[in-house]
DOTIDO-712253 format. One line per 2 residues: number of its first residue (from 1); for each residue x, z, y of N, C-alpha, C. Coordinates in pm, whole numbers, plus 32768, in hexadecimal, padded with zeros to 4 digits. Layout:
<sites>
NUM = X/Z/Y/X/Z/Y/X/Z/Y; ... .
</sites>
This chain:
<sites>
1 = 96FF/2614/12E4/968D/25DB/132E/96BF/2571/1390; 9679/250C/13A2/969C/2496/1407/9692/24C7/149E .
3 = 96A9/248D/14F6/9696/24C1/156C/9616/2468/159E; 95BF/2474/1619/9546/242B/1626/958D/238E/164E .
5 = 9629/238B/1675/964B/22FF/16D7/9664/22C4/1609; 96AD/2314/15C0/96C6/22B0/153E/964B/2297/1509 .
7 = 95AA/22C1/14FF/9557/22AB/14D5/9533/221D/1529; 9515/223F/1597/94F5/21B6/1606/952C/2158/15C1 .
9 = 95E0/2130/15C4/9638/20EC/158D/961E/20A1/1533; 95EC/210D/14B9/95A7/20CA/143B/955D/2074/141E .
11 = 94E5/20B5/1467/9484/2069/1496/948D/1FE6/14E6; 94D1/1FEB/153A/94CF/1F5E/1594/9516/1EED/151D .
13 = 9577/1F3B/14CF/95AD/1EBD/147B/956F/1E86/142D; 9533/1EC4/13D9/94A2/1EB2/1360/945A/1E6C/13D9 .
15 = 942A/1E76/1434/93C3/1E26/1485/940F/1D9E/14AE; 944A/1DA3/14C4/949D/1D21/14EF/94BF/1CCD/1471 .
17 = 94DE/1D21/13F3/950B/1CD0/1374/948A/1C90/1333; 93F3/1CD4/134B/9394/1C8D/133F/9366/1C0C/1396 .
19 = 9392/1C29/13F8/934B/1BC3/1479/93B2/1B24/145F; 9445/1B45/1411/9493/1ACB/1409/9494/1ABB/136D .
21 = 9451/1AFC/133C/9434/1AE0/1295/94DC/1AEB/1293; 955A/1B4F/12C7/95C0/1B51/12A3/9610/1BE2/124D .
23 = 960C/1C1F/11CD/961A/1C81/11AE/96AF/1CC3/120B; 966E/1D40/11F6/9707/1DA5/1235/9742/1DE9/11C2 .
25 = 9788/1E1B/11BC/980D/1E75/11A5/97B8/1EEB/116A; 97DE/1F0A/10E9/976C/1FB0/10AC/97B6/2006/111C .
27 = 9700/205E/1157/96F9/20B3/1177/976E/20F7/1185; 9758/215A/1104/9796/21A6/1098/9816/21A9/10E1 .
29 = 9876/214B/10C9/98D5/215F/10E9/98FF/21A0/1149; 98C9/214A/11CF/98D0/21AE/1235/98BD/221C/126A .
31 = 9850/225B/1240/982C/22E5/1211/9831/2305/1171; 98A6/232F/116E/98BE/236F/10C9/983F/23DB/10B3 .
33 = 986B/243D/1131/982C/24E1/113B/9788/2500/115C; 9768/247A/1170/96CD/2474/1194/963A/2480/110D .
35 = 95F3/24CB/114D/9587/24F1/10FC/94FB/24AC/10F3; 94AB/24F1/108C/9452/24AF/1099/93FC/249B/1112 .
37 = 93F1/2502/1151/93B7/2540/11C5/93C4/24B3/1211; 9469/24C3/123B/94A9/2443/126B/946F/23BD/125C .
39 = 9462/238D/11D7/9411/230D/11D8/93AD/22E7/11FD; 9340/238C/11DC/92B2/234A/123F/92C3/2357/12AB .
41 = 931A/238A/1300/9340/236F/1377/9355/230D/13C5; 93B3/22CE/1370/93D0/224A/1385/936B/21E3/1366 .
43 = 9306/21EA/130A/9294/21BD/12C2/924F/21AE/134E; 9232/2225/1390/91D4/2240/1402/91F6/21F5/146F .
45 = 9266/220F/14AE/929E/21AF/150B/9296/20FC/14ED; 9284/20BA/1461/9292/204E/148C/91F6/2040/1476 .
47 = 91BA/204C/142B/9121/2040/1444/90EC/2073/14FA; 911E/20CC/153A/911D/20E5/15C1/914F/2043/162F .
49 = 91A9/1FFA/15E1/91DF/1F7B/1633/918C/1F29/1605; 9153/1F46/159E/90FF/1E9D/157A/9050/1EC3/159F .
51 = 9026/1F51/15AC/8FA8/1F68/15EE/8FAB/1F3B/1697; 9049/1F80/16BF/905D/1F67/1764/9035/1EA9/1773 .
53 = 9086/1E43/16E5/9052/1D99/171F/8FF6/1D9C/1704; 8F8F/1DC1/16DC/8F0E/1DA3/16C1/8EE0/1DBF/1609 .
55 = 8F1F/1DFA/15E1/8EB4/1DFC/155A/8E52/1E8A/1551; 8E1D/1E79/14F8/8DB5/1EF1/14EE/8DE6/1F09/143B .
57 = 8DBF/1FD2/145B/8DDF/201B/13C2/8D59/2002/1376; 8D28/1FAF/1303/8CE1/1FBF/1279/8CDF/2008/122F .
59 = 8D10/2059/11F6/8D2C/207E/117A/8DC7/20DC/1196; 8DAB/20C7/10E7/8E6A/20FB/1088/8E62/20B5/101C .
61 = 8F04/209F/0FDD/8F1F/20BF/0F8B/8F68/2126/0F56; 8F54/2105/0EB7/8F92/2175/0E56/8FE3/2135/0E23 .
63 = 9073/215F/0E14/910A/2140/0DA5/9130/21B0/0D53; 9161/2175/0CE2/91C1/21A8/0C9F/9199/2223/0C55 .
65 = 9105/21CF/0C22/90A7/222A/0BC0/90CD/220A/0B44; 90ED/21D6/0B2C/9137/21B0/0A7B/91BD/21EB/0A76 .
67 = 91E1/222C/0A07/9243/2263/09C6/9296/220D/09D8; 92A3/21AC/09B6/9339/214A/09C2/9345/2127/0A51 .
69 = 92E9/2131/0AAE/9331/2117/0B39/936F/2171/0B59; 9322/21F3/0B63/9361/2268/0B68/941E/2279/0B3F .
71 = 9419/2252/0AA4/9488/2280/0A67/94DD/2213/0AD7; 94BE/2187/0AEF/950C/2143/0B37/953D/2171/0B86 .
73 = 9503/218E/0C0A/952C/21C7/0C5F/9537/224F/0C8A; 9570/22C7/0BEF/9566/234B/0C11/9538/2389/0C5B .
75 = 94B0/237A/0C4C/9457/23CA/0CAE/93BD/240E/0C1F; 93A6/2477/0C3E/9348/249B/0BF9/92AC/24D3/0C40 .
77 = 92BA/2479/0CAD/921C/246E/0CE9/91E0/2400/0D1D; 9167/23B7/0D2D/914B/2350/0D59/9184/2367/0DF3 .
79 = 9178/22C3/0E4B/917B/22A2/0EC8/90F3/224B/0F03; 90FD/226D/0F60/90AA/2206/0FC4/90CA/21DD/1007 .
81 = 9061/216F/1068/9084/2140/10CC/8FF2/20F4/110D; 8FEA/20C1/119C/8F61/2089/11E2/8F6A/200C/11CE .
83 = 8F08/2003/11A7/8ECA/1F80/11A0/8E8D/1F3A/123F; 8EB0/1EF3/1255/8E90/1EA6/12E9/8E26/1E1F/12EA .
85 = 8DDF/1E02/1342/8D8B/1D8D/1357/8DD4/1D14/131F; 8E22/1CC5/1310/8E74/1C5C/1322/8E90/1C86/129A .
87 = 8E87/1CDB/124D/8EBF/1CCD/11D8/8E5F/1C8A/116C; 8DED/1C62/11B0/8D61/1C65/1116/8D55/1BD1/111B .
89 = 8D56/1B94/10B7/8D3A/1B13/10A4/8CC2/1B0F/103B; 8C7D/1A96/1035/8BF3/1A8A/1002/8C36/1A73/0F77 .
91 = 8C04/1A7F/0EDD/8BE1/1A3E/0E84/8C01/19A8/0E92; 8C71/1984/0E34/8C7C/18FA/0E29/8CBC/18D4/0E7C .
93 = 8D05/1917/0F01/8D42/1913/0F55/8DD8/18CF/0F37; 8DFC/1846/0F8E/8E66/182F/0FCF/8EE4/186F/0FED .
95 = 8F2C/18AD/0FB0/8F8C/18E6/100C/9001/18AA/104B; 900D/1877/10BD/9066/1837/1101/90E8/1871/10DE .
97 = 915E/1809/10BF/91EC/17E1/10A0/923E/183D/10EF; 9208/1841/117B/926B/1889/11C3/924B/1927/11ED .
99 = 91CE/193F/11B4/91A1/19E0/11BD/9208/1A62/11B1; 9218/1A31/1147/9263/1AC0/10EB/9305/1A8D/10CA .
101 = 9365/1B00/109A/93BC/1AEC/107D/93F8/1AE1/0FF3; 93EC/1B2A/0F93/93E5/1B3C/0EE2/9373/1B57/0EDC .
103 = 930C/1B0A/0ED3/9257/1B5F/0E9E/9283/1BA5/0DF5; 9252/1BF3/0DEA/9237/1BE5/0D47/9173/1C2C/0D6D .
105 = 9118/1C3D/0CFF/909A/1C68/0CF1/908D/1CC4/0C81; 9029/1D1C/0CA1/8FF7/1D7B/0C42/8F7A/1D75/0C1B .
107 = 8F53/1D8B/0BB9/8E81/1DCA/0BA7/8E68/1E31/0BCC; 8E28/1E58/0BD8/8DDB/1EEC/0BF8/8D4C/1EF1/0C59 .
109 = 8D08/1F6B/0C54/8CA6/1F74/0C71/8CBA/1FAD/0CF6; 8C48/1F57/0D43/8C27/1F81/0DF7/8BC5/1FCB/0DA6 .
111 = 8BD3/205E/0E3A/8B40/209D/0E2F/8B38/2072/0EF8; 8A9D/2077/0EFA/8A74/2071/0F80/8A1A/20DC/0F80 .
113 = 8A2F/2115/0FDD/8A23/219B/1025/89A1/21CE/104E; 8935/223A/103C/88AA/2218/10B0/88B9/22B5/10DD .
115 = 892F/2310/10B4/891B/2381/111F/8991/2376/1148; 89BE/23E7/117E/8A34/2405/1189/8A71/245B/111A .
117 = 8AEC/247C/110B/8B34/24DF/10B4/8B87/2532/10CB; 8B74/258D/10EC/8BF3/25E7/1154/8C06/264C/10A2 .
119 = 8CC6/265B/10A3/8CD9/26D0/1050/8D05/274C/10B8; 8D16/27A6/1088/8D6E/27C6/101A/8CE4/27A1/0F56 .
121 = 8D2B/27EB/0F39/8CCD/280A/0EAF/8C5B/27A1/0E70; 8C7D/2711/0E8A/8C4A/268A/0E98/8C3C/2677/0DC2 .
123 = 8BC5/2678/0D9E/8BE3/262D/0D05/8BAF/25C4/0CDD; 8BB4/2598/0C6C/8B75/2525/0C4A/8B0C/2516/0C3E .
125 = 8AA7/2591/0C2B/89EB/2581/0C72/89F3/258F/0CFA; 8A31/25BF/0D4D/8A21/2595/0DC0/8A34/2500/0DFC .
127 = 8A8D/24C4/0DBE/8ABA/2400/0DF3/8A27/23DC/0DB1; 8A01/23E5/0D20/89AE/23A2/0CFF/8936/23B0/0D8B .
129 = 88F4/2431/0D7C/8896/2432/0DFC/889F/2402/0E71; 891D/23E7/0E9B/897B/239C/0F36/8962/2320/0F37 .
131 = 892B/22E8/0E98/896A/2257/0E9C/88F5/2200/0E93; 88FA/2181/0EE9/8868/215B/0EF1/8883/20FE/0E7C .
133 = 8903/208D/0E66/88F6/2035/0DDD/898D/200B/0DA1; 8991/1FFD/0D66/8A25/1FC0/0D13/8A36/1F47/0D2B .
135 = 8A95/1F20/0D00/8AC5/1E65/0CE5/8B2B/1E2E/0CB0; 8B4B/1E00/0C67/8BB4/1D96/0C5B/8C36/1D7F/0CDA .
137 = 8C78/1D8A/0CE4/8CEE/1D78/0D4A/8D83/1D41/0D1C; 8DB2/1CF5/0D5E/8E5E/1CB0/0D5C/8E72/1CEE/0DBE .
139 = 8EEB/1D50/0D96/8F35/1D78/0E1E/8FC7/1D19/0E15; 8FD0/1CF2/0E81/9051/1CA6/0E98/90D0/1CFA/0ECC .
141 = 9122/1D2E/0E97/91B9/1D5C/0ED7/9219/1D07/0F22; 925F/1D11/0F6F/92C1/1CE7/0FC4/9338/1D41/0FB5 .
143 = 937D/1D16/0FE8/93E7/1D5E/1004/942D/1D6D/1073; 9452/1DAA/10E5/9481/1D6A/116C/9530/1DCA/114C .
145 = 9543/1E02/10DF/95BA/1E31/10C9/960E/1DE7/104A; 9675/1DC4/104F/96BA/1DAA/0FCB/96AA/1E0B/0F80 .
147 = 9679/1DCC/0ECE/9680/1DEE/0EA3/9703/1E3A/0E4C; 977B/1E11/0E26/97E0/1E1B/0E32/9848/1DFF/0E57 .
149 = 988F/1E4D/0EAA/98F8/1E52/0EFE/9973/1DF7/0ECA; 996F/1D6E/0F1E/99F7/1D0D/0EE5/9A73/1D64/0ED9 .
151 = 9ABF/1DBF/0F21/9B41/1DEF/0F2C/9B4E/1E56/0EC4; 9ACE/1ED7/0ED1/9AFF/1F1E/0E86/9AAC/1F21/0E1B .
153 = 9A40/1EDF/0DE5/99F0/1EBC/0D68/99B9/1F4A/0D78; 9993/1F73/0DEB/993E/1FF3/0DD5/98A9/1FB6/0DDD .
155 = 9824/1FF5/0D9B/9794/1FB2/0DA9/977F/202D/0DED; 96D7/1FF5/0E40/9699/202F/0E62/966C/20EB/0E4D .
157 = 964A/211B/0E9D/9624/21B8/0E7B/959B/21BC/0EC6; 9553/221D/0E78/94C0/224A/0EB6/94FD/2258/0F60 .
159 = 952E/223D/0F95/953D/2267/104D/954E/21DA/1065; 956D/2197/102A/9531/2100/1044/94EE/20A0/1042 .
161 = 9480/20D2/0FCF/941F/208C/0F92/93AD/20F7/0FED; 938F/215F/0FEF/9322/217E/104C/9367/2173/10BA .
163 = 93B6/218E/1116/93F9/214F/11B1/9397/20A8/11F4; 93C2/206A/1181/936B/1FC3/1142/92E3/1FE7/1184 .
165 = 927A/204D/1162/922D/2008/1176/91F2/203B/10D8; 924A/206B/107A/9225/2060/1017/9223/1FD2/0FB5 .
167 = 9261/1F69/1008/9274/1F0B/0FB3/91DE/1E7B/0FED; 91BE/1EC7/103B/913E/1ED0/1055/9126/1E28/1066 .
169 = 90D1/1DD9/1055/90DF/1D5E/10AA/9064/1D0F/1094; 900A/1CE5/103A/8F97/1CB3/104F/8F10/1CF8/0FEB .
171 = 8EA6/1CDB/0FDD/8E32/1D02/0F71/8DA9/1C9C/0F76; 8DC7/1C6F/0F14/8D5B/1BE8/0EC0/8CDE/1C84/0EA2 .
173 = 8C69/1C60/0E9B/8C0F/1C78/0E4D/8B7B/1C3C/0E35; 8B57/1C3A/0DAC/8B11/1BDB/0D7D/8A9F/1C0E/0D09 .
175 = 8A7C/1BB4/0CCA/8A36/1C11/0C59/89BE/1C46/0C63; 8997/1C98/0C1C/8906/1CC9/0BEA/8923/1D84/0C35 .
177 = 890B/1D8D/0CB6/88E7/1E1D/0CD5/887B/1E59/0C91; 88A8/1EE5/0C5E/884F/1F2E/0C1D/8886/1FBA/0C76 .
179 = 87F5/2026/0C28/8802/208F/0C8B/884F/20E4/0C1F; 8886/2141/0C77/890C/21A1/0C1F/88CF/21DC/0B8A .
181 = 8843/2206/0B86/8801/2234/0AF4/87D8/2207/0A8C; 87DE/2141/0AEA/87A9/2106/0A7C/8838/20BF/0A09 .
183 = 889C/20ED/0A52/891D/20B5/09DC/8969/213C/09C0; 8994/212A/0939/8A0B/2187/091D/8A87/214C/0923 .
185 = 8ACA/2179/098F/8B4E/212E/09E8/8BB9/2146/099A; 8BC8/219F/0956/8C18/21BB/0909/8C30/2120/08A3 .
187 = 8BA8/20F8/0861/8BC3/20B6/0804/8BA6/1FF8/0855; 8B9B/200C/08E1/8BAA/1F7B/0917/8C35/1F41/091F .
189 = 8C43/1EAF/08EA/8CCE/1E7A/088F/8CCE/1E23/0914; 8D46/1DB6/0930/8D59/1D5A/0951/8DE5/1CFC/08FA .
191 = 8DAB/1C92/0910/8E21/1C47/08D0/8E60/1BC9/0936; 8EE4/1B9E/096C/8F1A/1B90/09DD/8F36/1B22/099F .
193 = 8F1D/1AB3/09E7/8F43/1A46/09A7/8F9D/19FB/0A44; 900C/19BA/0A11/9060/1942/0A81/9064/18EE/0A31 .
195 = 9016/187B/0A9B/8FF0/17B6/0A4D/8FC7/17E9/09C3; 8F71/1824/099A/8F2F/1806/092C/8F5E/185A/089F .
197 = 8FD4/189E/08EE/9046/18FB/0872/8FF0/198D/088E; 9011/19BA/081D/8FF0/1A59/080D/9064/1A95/0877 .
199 = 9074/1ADD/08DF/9101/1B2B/08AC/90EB/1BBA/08C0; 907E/1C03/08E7/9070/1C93/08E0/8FE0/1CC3/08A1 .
201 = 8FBE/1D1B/0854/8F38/1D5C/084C/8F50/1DE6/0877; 8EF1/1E36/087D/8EEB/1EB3/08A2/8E34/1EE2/0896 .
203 = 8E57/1FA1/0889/8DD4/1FBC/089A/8DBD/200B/0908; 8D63/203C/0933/8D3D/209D/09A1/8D95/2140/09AB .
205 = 8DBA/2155/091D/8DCD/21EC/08EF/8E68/21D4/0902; 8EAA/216A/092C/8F27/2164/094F/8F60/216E/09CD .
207 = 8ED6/21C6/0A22/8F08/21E6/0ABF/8EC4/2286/0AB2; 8F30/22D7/0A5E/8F0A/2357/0AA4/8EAE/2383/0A19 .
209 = 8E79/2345/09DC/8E14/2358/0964/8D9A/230A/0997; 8D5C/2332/0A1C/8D2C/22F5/0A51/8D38/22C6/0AEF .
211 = 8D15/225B/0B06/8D1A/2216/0B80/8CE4/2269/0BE2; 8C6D/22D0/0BFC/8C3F/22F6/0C32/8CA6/238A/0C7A .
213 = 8CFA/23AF/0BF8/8D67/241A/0BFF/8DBA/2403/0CAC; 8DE0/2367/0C8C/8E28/232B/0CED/8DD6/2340/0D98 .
215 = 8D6D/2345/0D7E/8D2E/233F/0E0B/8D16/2406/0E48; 8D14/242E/0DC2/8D38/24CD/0DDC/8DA3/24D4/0DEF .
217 = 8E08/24D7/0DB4/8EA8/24EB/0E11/8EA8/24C2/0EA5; 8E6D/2448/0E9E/8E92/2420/0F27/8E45/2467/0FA2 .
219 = 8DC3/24BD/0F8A/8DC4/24E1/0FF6/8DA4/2586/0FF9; 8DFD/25AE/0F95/8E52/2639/0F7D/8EBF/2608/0FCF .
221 = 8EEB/25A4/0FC6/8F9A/2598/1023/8F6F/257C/107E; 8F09/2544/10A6/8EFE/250E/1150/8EAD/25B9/11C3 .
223 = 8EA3/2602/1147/8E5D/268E/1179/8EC2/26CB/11BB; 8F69/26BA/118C/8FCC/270C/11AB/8FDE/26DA/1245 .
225 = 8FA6/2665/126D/8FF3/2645/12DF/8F7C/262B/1331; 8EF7/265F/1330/8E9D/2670/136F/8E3F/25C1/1381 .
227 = 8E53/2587/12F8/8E0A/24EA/130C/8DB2/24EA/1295; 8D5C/2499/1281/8D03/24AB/11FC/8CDA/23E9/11D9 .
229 = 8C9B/23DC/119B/8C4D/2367/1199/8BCA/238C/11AE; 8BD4/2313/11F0/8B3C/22F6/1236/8ADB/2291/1202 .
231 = 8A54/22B0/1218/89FE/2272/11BF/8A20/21DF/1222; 89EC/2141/11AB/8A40/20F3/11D0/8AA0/209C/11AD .
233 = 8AF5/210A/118D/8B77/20EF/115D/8B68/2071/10D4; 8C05/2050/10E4/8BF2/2028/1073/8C8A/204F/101B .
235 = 8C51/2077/0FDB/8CE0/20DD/0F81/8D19/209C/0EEB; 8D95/206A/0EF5/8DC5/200A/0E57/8E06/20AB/0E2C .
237 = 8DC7/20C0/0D9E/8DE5/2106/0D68/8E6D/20EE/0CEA; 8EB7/20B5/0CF0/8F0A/20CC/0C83/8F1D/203E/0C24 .
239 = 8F95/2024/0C0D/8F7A/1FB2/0BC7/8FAF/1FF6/0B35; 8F3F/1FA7/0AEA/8F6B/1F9E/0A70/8FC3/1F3B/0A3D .
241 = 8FF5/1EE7/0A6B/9039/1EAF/0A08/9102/1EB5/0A6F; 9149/1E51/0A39/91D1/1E3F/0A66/91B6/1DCE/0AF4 .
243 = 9202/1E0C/0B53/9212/1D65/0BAF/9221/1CF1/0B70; 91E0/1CA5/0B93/91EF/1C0C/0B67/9230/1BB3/0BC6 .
245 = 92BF/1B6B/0BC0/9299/1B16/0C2D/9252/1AAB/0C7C; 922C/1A9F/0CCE/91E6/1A0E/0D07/923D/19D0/0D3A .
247 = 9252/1945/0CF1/92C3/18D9/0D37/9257/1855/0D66; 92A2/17FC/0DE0/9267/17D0/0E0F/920F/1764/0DA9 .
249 = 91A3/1718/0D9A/9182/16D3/0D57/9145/171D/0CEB; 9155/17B8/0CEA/9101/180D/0C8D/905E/17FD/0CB4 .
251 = 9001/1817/0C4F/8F56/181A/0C1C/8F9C/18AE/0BD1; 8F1E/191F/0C48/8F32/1992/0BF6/8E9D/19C0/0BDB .
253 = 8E99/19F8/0B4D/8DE7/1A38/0B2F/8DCE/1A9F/0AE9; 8DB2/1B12/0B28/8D99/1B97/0AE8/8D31/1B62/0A80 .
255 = 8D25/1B78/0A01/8C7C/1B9C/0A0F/8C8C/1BF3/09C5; 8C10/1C4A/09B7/8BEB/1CB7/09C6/8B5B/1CA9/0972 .
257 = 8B59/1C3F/0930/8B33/1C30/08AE/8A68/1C5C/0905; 8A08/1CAD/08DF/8997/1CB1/08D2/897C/1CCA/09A6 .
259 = 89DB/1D01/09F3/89CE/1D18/0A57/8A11/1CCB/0ABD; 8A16/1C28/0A6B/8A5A/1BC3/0AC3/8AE6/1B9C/0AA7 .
261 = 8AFF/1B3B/0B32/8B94/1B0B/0B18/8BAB/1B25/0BD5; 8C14/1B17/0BE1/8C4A/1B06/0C64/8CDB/1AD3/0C59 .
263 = 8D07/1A57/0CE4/8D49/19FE/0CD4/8D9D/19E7/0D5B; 8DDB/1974/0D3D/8E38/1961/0DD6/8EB1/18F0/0D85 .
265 = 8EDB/189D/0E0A/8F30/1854/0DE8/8F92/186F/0E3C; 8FFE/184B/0E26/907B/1870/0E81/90CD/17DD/0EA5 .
267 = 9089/1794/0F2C/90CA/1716/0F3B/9168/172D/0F52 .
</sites>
């Protein structure tokens, strides 16, 4: 277990490595022996420094609902992380050059919130009833940690990627909102296009079986530590497809085929 001064520690560096768009040193390393526990810890503390300058909590996200992220980073349960004010950009949105550090983007479905959801024992008719509408969403990743370590070619571990933030860093959404009964999420596709290229598709049933699964885990796990989602919210459930990167001079466009497109450029 970390001690509360190495959690602080953590935290201040991830906060500082965001504020100079300058990556740090994996986690990991420095704490070999640290747990999961540990990361939302550390998770907690830097969202605690960036509520203390002024942002406000939105939402969550959901990670590492697909089998191959998972296998990536040997871990066999999803992650999260908060979504903040400053993170939401409109449809068609600008994204300034000097924002982010490695963007890459995902598809997946926002749900927005009209009760609350407290677990334990949280299922997937319960989110549906929670949920006032769906949407189309680009979640944008960052990174404020190296991804792999120049000296010893070690990559990343789940205690660094949720530590992050979860990776956490912006959310486009766009498109045709519908209410949770009137689509079968399972079978909602997107196809990811950069400048005009295909480079990812995916379907709904590739987060969990269903997308909605994702918003039950999450607040079965947020039950253990006495937090829930609140109606409101706005919750990215899971991406279906692989990170994509966004390089500067990238045109990126989910669409999502009968329930819209959603977009963003990366000056």
């Amino acid at each position: 277990m970390m001690t509360p001064q190495e959690v602080e520690d953590a935290a201040a560096r991830l906060f500082e490595a965001e504020r100079t768009r300058t990556q740090v040193r994996i986690l990991s390393l420095d704490y070999p022996q640290a747990t999961m526990d540990d990361a939302y810890a550390v998770q907690a503390a830097l969202v605690r420094r960036k509520i203390a300058a002024g942002r406000k909590a939105k939402g969550w996200k959901i990670g590492l609902t697909s089998k191959a992220m998972q296998y990536a980073l040997n871990i066999n349960v999803p992650d999260s992380g908060i979504l903040l004010d400053d993170m939401f950009f409109p449809d068609s949105a600008t994204i300034p050059a000097d924002r982010f550090i490695q963007p890459r983007v995902e598809a997946e479905i926002a749900f927005v919130m009209k009760s609350d959801l407290k677990g334990p024992d949280v299922n997937i008719f319960d989110v549906l009833n929670a949920t006032d509408f769906i949407t189309p969403a680009i979640e944008i990743l960052d990174t404020r940690i190296q991804r792999v370590d120049p000296e010893t070619k070690k990559v990343r571990t789940f205690f660094d990627t949720i530590a992050d933030n979860a990776a956490n860093a912006g959310i486009i959404t766009g498109g045709r909102p519908v209410r949770p009964l009137d689509a079968d999420m399972r079978w909602i596709g997107a196809i990811l296009l950069r400048n005009g290229e295909i480079e990812e598709t995916g379907l709904g049933a590739g987060v969990l079986n269903h997308p909605a699964a994702g918003i039950a885990w999450l607040a079965n796990r947020l039950a253990q530590y006495g937090s829930s989602i609140s109606a409101g919210d706005v919750v990215l459930s899971g991406s279906f497809i692989r990170p994509v990167e966004a390089r500067h001079g990238d045109t990126i466009v989910a669409d999502f085929g009968p329930y819209g497109t959603v977009s963003a450029y990366f000056a």
